[in-house]
C-alpha positions, 0 to 999 in steps of 0.5 A: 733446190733451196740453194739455187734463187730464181735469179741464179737459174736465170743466170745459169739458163743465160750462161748456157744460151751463150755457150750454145750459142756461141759454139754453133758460131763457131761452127759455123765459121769459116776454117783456117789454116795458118801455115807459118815458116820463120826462117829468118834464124834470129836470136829473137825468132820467138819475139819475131813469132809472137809479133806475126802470129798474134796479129793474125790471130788478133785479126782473124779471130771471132770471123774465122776458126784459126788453125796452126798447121805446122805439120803441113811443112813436115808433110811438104818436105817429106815430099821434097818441098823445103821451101814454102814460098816455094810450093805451089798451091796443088801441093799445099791443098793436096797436103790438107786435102783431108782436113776439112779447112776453107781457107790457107794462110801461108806465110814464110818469113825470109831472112832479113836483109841488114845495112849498116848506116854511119855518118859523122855524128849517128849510127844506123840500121836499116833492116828490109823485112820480106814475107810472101804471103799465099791465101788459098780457097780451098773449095774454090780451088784458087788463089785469093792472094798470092804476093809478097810484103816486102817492108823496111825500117830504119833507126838510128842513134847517137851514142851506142848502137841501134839493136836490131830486135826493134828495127826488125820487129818494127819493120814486120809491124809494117808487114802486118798492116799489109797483109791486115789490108789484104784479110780485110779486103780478100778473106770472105768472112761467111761461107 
């Protein structure tokens, strides 16, 4: 015990403390599901991915114990149910039933509607971005959201072209205000 000093036994105490702590935080927080389907078929689905799974855990993170539940969709669809925005709430809760989770975030992102612009001096894009979106208490047995986003953006320029990465990224920014508007106001953070 020669090597350790009071002041790093007090640390260490401290160090312990807060893990604690925080793990029965984390306990105690509610459980989500994040149910996620890109079917956009993009070029740049991962970059398309990153922008809307990062700005939900960013949102929900540090209130709620996020959960990506990909298998749901294997599930749904092994019981013919290819499309998500489809299903309907009882299919979804049935499929996560055994899990254990308060909450269900289901998002499908649809392909995205494309419309070229010229006129004599520019070159546009604009891109329509849709997504609904379905936020389910499962303990509740209810929907606390069940709508859609639907979002455009347009760019253009002068010379060359206009990619249609940064139009479609900057159209789903768009999307994620939204559903951040609707976490904040329908997602009850305790239990």
């Amino acid at each position: 015990m020669k090597n350790f000093s009071p002041v790093k036994i007090l640390f260490l105490t401290l160090a312990l403390m807060l893990t604690a702590l925080s793990a029965a935080m984390a306990a105690e927080m509610p459980r989500v599901a994040i149910i996620y389907a890109n079917n956009a078929n993009t070029t740049y689905d991962d970059a398309i991915n990153d922008c809307i799974l990062q700005n939900l855990n960013k949102e929900l993170s540090g209130k709620f114990n996020v959960s990506r539940s990909d298998s749901v969709i294997q599930k749904l669809a092994d019981k013919g149910m290819t499309d998500l925005s489809m299903a309907e709430r009882r299919d979804i809760m049935d499929v996560v039933a055994d899990e254990g989770f308060d909450y269900i975030l289901c998002l499908t992102l649809e392909p995205f509607q494309r419309k070229e612009k010229f006129s004599v001096f520019t070159q546009g894009i604009e891109i329509i971005a849709s997504v609904p979106v379905k936020i389910i208490d499962v303990k509740g047995d209810r929907y606390i959201y069940n709508g859609k986003f639907v979002e455009k953006h347009y760019d253009s320029t002068w010379i060359g072209t206009v990619g249609n990465k940064s139009v479609a990224l900057a159209a789903l920014e768009k999307v994620n205000k939204g559903i951040n508007k609707v976490l904040k106001e329908k997602m009850p953070v305790a239990r």
